[in-house]
C-alpha positions in Angstrom: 83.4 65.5 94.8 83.3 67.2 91.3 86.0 68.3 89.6 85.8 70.4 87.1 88.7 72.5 85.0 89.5 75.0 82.6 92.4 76.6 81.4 93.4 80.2 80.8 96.4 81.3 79.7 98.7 78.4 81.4 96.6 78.5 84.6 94.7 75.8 85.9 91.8 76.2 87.3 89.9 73.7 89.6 86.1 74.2 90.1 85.4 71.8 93.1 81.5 70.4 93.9 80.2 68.8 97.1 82.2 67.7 100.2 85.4 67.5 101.0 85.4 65.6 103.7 87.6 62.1 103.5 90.1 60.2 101.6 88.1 59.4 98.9 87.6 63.2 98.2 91.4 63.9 98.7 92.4 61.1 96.1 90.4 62.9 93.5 92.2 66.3 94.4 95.2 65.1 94.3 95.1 63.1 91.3 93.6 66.2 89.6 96.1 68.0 90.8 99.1 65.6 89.8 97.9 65.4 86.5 97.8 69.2 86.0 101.6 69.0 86.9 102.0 66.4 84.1 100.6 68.8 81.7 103.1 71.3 83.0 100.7 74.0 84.4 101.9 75.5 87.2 100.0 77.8 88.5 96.7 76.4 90.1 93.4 78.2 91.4 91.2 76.1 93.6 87.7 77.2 93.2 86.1 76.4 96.5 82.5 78.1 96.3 80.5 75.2 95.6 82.3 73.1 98.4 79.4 72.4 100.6 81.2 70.8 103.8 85.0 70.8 104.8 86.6 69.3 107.8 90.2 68.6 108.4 91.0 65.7 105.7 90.1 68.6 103.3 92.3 71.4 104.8 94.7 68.2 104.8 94.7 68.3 100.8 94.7 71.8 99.9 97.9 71.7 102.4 99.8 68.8 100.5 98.3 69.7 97.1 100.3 73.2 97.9 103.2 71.3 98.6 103.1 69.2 96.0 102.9 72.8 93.6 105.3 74.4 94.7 107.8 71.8 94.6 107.2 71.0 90.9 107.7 74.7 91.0 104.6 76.5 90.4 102.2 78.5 92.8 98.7 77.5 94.2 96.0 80.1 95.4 92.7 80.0 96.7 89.7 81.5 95.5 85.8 82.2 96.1 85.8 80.1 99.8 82.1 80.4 100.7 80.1 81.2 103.9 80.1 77.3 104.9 83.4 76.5 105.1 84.9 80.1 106.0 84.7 80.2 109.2 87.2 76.6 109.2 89.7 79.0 107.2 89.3 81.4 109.9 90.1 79.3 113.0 92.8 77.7 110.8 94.5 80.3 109.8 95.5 78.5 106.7 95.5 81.9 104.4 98.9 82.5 106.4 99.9 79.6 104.0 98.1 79.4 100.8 97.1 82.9 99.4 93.2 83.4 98.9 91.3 85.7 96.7 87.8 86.4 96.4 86.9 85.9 93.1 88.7 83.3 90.3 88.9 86.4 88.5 90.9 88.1 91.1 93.0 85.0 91.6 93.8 84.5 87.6 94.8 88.2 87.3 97.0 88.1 90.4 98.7 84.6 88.6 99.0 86.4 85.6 101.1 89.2 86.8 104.1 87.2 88.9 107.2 87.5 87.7 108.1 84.3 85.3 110.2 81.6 87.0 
């Protein structure tokens, strides 16, 4: 897994690269994620288009990494999931839970326009 992050007006952007697909994987999400928290962003965009396999361990992750987000008080949406690892979102259902958008773009201007906490 590559991770890879920018910044844009005090949201956090995560690019990930390859497979999430065990705990390996998940350690490096989460510690990306915890140390975004440290830095006091709160409001986090996963970019998943250049996730080439998914199984549960990775649903597993975007769930606690959520958790994790909004209890530090911030928000955590999804962006750009890709043809290979849609159809797990579908049968999931887990955009009932974490909002998705199809673009980063889409998902940064959506951020950008919540009411301030």
């Amino acid at each position: 897994m590559i991770i890879r992050i920018r910044h844009i007006d005090g949201i956090s952007i995560l690019f990930l690269r390859g497979s999430l697909m065990g705990e390996i994987d998940s350690i490096e999400v989460r510690n990306a994620v915890y140390t975004e928290l440290q830095r006091l962003e709160k409001l986090l965009v996963f970019d998943l288009g250049g996730v080439a396999r998914m199984n549960s361990s990775g649903l597993g992750v975007i769930i606690s990494s959520m958790a994790s987000v909004r209890n530090a008080g911030g928000t955590l949406v999804l962006a750009n999931i890709n043809q290979r690892i849609g159809p797990l979102f579908q049968i999931t259902n887990i955009t009932r839970v974490v909002k998705e958008y199809e673009t980063v773009e889409r998902a940064v201007a959506a951020l950008k326009r919540r009411p301030a906490k």
